[in-house]
One Martini backbone bead per residue (centre of mass of N, CA, C, O) as a GRO file, in nm:
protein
  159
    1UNK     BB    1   0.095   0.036   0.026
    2UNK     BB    2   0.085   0.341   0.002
    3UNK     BB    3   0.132   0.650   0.148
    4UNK     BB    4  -0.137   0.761   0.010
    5UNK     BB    5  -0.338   0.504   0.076
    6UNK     BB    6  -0.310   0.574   0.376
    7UNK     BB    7  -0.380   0.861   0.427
    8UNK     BB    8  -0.677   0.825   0.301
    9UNK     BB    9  -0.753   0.686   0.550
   10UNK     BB   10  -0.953   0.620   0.786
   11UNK     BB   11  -0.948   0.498   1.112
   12UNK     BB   12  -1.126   0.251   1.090
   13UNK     BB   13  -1.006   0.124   0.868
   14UNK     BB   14  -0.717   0.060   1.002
   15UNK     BB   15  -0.838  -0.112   1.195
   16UNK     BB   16  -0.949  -0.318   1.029
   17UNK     BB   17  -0.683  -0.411   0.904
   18UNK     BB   18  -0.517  -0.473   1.145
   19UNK     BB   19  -0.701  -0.697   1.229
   20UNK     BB   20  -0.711  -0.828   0.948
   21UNK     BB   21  -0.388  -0.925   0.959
   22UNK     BB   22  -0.429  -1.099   1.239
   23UNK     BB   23  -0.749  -1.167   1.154
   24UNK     BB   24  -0.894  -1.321   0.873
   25UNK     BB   25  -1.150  -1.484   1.069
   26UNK     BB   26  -1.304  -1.242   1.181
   27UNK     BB   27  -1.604  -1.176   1.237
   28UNK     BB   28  -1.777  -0.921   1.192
   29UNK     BB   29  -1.918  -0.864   1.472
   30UNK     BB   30  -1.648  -0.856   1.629
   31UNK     BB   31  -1.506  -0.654   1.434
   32UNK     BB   32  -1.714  -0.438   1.544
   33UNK     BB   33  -1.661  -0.428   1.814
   34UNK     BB   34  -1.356  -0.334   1.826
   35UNK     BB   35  -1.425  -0.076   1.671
   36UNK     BB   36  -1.733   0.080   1.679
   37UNK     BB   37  -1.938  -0.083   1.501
   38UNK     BB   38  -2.146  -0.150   1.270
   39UNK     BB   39  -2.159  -0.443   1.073
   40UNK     BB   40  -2.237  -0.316   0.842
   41UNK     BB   41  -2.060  -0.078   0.807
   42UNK     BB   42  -1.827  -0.264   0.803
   43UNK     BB   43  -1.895  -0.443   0.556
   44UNK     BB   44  -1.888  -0.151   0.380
   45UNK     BB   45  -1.559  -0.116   0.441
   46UNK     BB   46  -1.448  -0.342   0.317
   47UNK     BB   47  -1.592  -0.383   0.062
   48UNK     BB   48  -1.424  -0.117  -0.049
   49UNK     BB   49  -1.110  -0.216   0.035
   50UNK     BB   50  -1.157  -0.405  -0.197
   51UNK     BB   51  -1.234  -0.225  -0.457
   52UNK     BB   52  -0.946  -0.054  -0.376
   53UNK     BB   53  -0.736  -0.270  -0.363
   54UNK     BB   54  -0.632  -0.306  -0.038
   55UNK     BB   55  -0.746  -0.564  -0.035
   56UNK     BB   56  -0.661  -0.830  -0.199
   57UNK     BB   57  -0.670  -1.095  -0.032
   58UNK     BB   58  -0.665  -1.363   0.113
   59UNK     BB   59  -0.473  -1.607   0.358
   60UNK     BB   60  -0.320  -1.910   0.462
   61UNK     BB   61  -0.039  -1.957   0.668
   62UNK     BB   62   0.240  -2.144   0.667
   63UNK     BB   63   0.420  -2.408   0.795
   64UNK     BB   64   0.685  -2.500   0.560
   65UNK     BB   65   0.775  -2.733   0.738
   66UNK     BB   66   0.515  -2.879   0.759
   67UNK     BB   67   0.529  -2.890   0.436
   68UNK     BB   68   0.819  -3.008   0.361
   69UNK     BB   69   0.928  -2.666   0.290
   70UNK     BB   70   1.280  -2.638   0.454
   71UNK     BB   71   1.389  -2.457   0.173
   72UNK     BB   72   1.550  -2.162   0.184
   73UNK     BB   73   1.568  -1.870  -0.042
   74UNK     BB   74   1.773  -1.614  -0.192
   75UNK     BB   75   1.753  -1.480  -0.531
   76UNK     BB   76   1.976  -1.340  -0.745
   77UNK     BB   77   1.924  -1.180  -1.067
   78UNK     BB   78   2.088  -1.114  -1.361
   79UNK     BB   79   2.051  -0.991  -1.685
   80UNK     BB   80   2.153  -0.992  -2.034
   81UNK     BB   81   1.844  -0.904  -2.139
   82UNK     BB   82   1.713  -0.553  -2.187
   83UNK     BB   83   1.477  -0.677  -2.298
   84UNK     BB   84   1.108  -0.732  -2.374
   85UNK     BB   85   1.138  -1.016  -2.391
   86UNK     BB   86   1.296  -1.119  -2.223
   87UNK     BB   87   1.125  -1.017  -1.948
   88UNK     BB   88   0.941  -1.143  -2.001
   89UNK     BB   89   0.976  -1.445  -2.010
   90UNK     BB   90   1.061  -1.417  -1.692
   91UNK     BB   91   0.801  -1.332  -1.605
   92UNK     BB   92   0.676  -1.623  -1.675
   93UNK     BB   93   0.822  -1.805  -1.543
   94UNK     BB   94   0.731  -1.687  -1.244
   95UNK     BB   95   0.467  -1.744  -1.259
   96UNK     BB   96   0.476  -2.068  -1.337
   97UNK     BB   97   0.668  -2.095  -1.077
   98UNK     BB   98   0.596  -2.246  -0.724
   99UNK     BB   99   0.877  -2.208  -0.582
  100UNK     BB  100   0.798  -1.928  -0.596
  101UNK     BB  101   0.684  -1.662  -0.431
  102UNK     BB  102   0.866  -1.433  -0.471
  103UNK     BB  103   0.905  -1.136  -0.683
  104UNK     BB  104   1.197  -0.846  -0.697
  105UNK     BB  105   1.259  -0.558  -0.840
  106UNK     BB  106   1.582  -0.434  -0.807
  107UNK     BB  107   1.832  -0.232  -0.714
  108UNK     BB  108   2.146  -0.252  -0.836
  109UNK     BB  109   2.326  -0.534  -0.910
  110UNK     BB  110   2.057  -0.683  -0.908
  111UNK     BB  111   1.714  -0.751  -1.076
  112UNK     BB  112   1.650  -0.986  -0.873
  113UNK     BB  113   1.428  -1.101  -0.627
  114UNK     BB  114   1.389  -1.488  -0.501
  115UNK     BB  115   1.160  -1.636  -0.330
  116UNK     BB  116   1.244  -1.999  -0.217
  117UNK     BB  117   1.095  -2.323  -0.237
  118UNK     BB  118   1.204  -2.653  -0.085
  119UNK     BB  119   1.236  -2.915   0.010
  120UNK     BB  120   1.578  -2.999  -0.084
  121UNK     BB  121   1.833  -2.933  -0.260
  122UNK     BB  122   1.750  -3.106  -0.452
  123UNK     BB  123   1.521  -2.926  -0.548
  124UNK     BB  124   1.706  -2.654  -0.541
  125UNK     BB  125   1.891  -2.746  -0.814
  126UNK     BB  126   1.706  -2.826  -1.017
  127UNK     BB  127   1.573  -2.547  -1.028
  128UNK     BB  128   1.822  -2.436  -1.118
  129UNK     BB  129   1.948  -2.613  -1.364
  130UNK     BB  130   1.634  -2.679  -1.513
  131UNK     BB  131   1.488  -2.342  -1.494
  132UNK     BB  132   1.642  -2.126  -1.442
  133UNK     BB  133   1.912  -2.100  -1.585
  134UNK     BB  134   1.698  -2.203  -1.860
  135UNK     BB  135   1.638  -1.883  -1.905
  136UNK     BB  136   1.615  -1.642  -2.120
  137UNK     BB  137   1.861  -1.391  -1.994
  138UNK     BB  138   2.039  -1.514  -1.792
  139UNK     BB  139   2.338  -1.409  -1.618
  140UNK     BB  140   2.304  -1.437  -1.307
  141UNK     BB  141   2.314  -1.655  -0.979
  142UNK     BB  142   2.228  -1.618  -0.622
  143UNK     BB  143   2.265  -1.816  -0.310
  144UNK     BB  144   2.057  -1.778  -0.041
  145UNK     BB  145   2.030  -1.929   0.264
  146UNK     BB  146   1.828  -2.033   0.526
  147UNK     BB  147   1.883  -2.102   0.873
  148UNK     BB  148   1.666  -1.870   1.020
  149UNK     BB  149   1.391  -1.713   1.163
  150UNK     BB  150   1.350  -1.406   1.322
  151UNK     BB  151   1.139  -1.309   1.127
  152UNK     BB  152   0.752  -1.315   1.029
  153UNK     BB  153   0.557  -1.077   0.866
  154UNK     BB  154   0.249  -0.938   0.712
  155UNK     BB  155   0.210  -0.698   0.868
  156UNK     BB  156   0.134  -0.353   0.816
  157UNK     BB  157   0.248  -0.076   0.914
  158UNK     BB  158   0.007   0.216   0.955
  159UNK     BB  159   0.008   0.380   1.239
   0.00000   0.00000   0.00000
């Protein structure tokens, strides 16, 4: 969310958004108790903060471990053809791709970076030598392995 749709947030938008980053599945009924709003109001409040694409979309966060995908990396990546073919290219294979679950253009030394997640080394080997390298237009590739995460938040701070 821009600096720009923040500020032009109501309060009580604001409030709702904290809780429901916070708590993604608390009933209208209590989220309305918490804001100090009537159930309709806040229900038309969510609906609008959905069509202003305030709010992208719900998700139920997983714990990686426990569903196999222990090996996580961040891959940064340089592009050697910056033209918009090879561009294109590039962004339909991330999209395309499962084991990606991020990825942001970045300024400095290399052009994108990549959060990846694999079963194990050798599942993100594969990805590394059978996908993302011979995707035309990749000129380096690095990897940065987690060996443990000391925070992982996906509430925006509002203020």
């Amino acid at each position: 969310m821009s600096a720009e749709n923040n500020n032009t947030l109501h309060p009580a938008d604001k409030r709702i958004l904290e809780i429901l980053q916070a708590q993604g599945r608390i009933p209208n009924v209590q989220l309305a108790a918490e804001v100090g709003l009537s159930p309709s109001a806040v229900l038309e409040r969510v609906r609008k903060l959905e069509e202003r694409g305030i709010i992208e979309r719900y998700v139920t966060l997983l714990d990686n471990k426990k569903v196999g995908l222990s090996t996580v990396a961040f891959v940064a990546v340089s592009l050697n053809l910056h033209q918009s073919d090879a561009i294109e290219n590039f962004h339909r294979f991330i999209k395309e791709n499962r084991n990606v679950l991020e990825c942001h253009h970045v300024a400095g030394a290399e052009d994108y970076l990549l959060k990846v997640y694999a079963r194990d080394i050798d599942e993100y080997e594969h990805f590394l030598l059978e996908s993302l390298t011979r995707t035309r237009g990749i000129d380096k590739v690095k990897t940065m392995f987690v060996l443990s995460t000391l925070k992982r938040e996906t509430a925006m701070p509002l203020g």
